[in-house]
PQR file with spaces between the fields and no chain letter, atoms N, CA, C, O and H, PARSE charges and radii, in Angstrom:
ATOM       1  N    UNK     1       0.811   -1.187    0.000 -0.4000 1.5000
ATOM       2  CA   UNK     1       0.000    0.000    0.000 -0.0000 2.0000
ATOM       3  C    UNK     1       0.860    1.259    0.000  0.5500 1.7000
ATOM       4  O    UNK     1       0.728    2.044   -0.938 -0.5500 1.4000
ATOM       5  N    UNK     2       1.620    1.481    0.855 -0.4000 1.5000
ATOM       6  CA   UNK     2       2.896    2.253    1.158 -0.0000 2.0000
ATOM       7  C    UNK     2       3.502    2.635   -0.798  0.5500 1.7000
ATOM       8  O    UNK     2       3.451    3.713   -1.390 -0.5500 1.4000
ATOM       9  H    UNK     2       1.727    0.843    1.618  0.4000 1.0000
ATOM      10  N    UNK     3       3.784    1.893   -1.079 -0.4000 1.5000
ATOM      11  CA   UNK     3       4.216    1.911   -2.651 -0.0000 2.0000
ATOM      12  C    UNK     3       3.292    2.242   -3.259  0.5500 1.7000
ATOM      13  O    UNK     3       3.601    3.335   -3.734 -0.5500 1.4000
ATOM      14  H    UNK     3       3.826    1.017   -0.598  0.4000 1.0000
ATOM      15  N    UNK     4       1.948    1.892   -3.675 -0.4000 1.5000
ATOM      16  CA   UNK     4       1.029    2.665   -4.205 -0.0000 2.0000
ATOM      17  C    UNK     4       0.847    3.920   -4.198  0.5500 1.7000
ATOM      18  O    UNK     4       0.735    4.780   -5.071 -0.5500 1.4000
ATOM      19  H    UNK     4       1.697    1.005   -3.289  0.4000 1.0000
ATOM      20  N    UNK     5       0.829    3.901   -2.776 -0.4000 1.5000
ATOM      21  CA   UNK     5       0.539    5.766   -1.976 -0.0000 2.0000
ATOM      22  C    UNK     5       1.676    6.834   -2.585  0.5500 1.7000
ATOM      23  O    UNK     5       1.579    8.056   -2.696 -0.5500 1.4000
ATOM      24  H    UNK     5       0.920    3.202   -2.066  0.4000 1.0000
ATOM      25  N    UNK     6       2.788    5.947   -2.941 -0.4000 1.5000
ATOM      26  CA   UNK     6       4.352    7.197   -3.219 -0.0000 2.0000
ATOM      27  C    UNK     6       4.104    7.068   -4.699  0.5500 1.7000
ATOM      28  O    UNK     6       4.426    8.140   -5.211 -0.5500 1.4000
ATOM      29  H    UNK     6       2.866    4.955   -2.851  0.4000 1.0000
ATOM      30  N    UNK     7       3.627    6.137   -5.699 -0.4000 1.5000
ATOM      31  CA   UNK     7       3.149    6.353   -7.041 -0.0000 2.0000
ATOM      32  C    UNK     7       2.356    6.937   -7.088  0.5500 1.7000
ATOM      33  O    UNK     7       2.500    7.765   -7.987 -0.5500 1.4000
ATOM      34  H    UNK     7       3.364    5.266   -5.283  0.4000 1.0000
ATOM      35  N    UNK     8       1.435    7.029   -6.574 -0.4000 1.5000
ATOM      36  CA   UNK     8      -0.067    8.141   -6.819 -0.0000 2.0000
ATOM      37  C    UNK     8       1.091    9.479   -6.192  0.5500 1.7000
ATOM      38  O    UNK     8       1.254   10.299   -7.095 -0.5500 1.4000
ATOM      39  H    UNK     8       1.318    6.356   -5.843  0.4000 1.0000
ATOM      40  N    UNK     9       1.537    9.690   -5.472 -0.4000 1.5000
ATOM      41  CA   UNK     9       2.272   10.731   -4.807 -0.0000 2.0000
ATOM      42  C    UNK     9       2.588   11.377   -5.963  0.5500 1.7000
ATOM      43  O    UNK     9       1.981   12.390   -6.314 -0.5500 1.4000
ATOM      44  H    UNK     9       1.404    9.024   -4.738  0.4000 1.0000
ATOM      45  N    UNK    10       3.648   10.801   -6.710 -0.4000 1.5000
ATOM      46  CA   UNK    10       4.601   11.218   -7.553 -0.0000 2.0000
ATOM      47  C    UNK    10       4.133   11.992   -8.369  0.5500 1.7000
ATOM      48  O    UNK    10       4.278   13.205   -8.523 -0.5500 1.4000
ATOM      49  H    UNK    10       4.141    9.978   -6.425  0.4000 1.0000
ATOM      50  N    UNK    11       3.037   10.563   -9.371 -0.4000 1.5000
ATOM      51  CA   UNK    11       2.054   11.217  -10.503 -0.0000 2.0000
ATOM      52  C    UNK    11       1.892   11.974   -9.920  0.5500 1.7000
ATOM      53  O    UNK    11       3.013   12.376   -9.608 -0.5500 1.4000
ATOM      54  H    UNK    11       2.919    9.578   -9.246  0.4000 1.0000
ATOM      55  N    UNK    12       0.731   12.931   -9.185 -0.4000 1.5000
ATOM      56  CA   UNK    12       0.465   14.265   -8.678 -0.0000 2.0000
ATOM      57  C    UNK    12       1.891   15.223   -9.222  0.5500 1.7000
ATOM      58  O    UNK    12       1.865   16.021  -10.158 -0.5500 1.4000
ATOM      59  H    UNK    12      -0.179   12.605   -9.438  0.4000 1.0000
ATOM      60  N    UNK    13       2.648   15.017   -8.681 -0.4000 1.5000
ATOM      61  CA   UNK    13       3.466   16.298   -8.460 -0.0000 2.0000
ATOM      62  C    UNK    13       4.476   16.049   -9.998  0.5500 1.7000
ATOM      63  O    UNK    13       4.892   17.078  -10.531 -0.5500 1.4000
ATOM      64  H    UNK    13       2.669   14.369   -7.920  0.4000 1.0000
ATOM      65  N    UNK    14       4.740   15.030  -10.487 -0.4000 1.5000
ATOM      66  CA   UNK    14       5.292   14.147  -11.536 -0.0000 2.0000
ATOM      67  C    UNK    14       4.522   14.928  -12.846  0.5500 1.7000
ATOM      68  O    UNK    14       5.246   15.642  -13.538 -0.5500 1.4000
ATOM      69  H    UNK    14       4.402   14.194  -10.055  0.4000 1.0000
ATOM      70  N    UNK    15       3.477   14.846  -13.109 -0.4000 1.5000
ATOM      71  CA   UNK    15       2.121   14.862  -14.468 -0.0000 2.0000
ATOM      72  C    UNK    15       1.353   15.983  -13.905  0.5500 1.7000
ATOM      73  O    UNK    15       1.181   16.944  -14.654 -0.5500 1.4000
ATOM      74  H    UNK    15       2.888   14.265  -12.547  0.4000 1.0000
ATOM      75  N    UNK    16       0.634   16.052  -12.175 -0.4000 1.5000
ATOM      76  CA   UNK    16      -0.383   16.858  -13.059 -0.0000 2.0000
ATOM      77  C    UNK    16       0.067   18.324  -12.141  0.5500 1.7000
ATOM      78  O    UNK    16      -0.669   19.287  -12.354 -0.5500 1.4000
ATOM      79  H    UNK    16       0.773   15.271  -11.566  0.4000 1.0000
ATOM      80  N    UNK    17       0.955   18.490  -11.373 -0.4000 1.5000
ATOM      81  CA   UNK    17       1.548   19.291  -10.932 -0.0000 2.0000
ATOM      82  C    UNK    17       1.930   20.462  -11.549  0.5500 1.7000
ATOM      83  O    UNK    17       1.539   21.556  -11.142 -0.5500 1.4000
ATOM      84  H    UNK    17       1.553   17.708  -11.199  0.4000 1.0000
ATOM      85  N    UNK    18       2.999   20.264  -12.938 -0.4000 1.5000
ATOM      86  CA   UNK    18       3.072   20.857  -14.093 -0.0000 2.0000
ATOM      87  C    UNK    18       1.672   21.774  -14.838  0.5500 1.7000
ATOM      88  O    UNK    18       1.568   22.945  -15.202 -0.5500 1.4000
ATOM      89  H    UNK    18       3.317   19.375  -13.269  0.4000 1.0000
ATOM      90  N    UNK    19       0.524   20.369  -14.846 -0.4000 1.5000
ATOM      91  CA   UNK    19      -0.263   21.082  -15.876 -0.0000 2.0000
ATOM      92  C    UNK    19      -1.807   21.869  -14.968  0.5500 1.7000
ATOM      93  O    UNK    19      -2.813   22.341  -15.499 -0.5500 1.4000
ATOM      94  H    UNK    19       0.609   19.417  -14.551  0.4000 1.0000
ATOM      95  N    UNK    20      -1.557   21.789  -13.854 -0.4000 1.5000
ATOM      96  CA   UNK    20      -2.113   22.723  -12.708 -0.0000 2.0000
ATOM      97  C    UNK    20      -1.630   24.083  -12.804  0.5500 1.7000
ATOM      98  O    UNK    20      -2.460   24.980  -12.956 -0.5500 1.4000
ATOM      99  H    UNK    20      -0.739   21.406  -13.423  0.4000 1.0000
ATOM     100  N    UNK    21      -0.215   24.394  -12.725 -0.4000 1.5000
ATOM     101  CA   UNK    21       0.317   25.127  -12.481 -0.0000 2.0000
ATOM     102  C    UNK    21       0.055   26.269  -13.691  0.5500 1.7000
ATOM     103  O    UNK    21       0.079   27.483  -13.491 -0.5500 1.4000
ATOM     104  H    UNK    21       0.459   23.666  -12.601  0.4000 1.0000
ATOM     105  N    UNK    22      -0.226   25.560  -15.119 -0.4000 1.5000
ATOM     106  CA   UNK    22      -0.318   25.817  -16.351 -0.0000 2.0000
ATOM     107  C    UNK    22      -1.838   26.647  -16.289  0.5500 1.7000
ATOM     108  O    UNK    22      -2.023   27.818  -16.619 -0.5500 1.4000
ATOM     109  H    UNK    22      -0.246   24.573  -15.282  0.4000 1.0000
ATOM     110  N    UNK    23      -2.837   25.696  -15.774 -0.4000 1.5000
ATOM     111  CA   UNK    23      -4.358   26.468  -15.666 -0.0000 2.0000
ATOM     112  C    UNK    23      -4.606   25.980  -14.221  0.5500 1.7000
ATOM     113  O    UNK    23      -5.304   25.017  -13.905 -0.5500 1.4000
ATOM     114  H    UNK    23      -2.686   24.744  -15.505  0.4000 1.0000
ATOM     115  N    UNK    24      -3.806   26.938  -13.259 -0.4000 1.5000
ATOM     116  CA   UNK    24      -4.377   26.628  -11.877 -0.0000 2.0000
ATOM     117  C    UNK    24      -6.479   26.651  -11.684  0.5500 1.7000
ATOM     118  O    UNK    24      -7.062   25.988  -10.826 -0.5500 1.4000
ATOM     119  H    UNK    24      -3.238   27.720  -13.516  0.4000 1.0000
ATOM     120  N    UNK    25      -7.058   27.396  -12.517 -0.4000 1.5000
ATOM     121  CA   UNK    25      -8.037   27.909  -12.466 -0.0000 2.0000
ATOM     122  C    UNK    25      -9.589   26.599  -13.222  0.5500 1.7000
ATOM     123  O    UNK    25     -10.820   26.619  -13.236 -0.5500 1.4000
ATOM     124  H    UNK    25      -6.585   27.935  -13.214  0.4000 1.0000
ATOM     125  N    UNK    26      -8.304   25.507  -13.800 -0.4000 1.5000
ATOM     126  CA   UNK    26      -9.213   25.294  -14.994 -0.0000 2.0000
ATOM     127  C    UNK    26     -10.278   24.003  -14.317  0.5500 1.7000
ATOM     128  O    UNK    26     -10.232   23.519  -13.186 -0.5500 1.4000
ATOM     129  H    UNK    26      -7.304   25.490  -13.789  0.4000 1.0000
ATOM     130  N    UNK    27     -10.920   23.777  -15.096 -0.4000 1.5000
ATOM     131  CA   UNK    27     -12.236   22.516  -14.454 -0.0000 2.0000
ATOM     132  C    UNK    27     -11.912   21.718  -14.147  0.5500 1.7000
ATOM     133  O    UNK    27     -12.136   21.283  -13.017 -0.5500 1.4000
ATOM     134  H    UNK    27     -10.957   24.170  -16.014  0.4000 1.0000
ATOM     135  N    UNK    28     -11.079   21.026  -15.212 -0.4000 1.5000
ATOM     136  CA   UNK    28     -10.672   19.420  -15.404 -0.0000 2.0000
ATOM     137  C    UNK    28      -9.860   19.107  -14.222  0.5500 1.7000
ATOM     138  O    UNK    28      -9.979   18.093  -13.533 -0.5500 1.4000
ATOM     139  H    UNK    28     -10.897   21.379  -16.129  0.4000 1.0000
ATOM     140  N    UNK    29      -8.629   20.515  -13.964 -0.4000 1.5000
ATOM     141  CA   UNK    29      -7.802   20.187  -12.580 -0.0000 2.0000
ATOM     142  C    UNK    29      -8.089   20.450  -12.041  0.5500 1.7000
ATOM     143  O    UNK    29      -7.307   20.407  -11.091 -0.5500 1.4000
ATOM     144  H    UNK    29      -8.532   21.338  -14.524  0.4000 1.0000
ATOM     145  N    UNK    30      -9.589   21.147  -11.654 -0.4000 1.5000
ATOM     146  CA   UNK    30     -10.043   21.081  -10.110 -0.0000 2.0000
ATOM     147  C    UNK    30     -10.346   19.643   -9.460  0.5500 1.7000
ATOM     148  O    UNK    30      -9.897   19.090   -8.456 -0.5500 1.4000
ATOM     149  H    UNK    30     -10.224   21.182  -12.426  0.4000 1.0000
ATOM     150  N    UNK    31     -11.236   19.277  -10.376 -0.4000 1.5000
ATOM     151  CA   UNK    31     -11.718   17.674  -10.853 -0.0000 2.0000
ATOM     152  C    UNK    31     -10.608   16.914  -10.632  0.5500 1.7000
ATOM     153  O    UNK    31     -10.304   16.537   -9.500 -0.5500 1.4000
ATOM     154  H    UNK    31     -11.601   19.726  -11.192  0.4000 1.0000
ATOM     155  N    UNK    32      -9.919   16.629  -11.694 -0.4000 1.5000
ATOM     156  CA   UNK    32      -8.512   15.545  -11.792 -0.0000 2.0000
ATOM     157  C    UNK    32      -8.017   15.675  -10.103  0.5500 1.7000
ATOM     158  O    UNK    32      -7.858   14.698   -9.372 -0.5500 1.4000
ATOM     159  H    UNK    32     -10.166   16.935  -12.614  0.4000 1.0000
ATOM     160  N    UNK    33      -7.804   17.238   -9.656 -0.4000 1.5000
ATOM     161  CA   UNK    33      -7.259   17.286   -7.976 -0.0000 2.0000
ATOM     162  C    UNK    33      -7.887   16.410   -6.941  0.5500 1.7000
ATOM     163  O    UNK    33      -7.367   15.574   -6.203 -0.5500 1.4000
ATOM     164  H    UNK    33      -7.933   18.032  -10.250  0.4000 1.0000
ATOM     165  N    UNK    34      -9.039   16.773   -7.053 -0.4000 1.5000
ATOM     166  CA   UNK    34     -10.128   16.251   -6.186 -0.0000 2.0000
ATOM     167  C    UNK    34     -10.672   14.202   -6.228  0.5500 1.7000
ATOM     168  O    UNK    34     -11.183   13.246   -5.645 -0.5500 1.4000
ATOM     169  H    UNK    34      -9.462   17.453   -7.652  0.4000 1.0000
ATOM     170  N    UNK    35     -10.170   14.611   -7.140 -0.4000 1.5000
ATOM     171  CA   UNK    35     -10.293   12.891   -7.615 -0.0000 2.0000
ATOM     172  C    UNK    35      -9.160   12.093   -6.964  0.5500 1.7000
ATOM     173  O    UNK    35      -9.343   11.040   -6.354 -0.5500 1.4000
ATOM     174  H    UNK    35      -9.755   15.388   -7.614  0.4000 1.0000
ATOM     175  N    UNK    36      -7.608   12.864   -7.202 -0.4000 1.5000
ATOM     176  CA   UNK    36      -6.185   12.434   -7.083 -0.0000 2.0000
ATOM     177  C    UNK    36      -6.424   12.700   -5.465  0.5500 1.7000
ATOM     178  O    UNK    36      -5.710   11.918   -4.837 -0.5500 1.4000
ATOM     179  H    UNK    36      -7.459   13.720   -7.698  0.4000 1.0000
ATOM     180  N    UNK    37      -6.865   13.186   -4.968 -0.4000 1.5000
ATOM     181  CA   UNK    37      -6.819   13.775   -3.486 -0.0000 2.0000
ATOM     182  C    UNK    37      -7.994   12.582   -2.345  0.5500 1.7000
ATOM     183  O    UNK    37      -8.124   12.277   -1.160 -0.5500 1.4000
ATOM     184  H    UNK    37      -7.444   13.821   -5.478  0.4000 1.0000
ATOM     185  N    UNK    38      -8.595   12.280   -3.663 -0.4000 1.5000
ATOM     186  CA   UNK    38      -9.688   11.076   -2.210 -0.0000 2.0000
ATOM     187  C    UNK    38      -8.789    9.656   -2.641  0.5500 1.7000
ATOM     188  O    UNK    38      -8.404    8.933   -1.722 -0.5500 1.4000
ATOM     189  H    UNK    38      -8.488   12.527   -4.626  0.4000 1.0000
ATOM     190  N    UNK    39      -8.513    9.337   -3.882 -0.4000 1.5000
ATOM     191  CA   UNK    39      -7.634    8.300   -4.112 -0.0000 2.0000
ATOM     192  C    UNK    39      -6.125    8.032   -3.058  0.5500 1.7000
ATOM     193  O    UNK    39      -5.759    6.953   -2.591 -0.5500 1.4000
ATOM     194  H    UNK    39      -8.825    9.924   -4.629  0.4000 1.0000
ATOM     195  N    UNK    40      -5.471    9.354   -2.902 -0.4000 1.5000
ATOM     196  CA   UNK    40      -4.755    9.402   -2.314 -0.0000 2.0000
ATOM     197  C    UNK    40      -4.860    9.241   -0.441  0.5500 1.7000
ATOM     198  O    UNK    40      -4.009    8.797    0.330 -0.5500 1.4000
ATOM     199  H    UNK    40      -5.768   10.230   -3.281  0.4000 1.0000
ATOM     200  N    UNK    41      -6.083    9.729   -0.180 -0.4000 1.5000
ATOM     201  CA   UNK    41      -6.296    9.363    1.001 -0.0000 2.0000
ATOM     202  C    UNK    41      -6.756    8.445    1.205  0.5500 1.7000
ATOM     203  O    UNK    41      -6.468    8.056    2.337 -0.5500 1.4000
ATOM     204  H    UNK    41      -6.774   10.090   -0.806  0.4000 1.0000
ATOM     205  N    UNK    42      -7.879    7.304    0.271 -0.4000 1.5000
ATOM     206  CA   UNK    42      -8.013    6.322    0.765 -0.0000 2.0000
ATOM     207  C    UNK    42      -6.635    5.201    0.649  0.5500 1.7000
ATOM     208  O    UNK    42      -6.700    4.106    1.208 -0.5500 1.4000
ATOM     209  H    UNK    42      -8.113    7.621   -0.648  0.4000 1.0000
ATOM     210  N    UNK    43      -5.731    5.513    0.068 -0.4000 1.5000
ATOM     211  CA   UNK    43      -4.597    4.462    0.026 -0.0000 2.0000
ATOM     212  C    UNK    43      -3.850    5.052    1.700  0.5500 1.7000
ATOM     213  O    UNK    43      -3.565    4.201    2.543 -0.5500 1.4000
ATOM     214  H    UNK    43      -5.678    6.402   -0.386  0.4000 1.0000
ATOM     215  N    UNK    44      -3.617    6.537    1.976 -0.4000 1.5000
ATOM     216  CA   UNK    44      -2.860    6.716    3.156 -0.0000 2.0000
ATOM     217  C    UNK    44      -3.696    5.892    4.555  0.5500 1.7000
ATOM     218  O    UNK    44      -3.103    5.538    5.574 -0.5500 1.4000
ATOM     219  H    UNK    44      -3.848    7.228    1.291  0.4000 1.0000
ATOM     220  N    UNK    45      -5.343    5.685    4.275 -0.4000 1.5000
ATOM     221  CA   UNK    45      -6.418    5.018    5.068 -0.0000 2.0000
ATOM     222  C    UNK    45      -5.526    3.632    5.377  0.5500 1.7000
ATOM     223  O    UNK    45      -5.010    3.208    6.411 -0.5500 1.4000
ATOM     224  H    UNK    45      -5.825    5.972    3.447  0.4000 1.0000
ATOM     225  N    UNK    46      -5.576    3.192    4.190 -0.4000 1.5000
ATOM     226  CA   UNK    46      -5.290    2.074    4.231 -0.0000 2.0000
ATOM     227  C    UNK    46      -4.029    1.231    4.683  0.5500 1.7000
ATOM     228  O    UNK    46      -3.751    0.054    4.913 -0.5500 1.4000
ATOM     229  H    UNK    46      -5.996    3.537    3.351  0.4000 1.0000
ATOM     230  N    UNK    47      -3.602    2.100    4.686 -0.4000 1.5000
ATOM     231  CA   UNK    47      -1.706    1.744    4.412 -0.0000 2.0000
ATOM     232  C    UNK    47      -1.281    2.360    6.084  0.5500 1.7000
ATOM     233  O    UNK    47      -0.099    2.501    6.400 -0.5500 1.4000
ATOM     234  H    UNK    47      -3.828    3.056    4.499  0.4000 1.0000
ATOM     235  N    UNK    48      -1.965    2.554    6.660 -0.4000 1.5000
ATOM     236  CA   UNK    48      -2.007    3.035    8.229 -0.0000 2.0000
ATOM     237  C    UNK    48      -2.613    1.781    9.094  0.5500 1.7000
ATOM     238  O    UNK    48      -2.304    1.491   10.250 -0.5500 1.4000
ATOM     239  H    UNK    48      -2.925    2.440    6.403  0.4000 1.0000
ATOM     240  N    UNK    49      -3.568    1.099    8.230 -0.4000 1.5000
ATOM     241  CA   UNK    49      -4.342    0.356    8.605 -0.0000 2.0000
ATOM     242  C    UNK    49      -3.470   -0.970    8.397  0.5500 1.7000
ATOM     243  O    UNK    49      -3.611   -1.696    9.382 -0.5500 1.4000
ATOM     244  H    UNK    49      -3.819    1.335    7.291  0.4000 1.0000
ATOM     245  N    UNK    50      -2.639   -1.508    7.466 -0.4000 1.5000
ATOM     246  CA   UNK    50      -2.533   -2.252    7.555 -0.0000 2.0000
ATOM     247  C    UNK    50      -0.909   -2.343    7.940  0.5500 1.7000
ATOM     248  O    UNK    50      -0.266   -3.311    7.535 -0.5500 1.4000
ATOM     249  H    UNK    50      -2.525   -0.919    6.666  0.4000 1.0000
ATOM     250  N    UNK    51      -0.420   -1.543    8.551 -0.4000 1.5000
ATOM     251  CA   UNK    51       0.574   -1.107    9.208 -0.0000 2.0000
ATOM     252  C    UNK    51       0.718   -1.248   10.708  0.5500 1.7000
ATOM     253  O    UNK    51       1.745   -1.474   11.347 -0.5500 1.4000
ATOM     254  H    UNK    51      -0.942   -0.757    8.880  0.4000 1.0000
ATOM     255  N    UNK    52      -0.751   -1.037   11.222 -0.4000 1.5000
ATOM     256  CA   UNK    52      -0.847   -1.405   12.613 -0.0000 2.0000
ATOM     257  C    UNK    52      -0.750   -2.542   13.071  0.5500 1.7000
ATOM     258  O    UNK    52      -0.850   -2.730   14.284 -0.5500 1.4000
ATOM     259  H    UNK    52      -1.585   -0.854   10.703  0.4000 1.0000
């Protein structure tokens, strides 16, 4: 899970980091954020969880 969580990490800042930065304002990356942002927390959920 841990490894998943630092690939989804990356991509973010890797791919869409760049093209945020490009149209901080625009739909798709509010969207694409918000999408990348519950994905990302349910893996940190998880990866806490199965850590304990």
């Amino acid at each position: 899970m841990r490894e998943k969580l630092t690939e989804i990490r990356r991509f973010i800042t890797a791919v869409v980091g760049p093209h945020a930065a490009l149209q901080p304002k625009g739909r798709w990356i509010k969207h694409l954020n918000t999408q990348l942002g519950s994905v990302e927390s349910t893996l940190d959920i998880i990866a806490e969880y199965i850590d304990s």
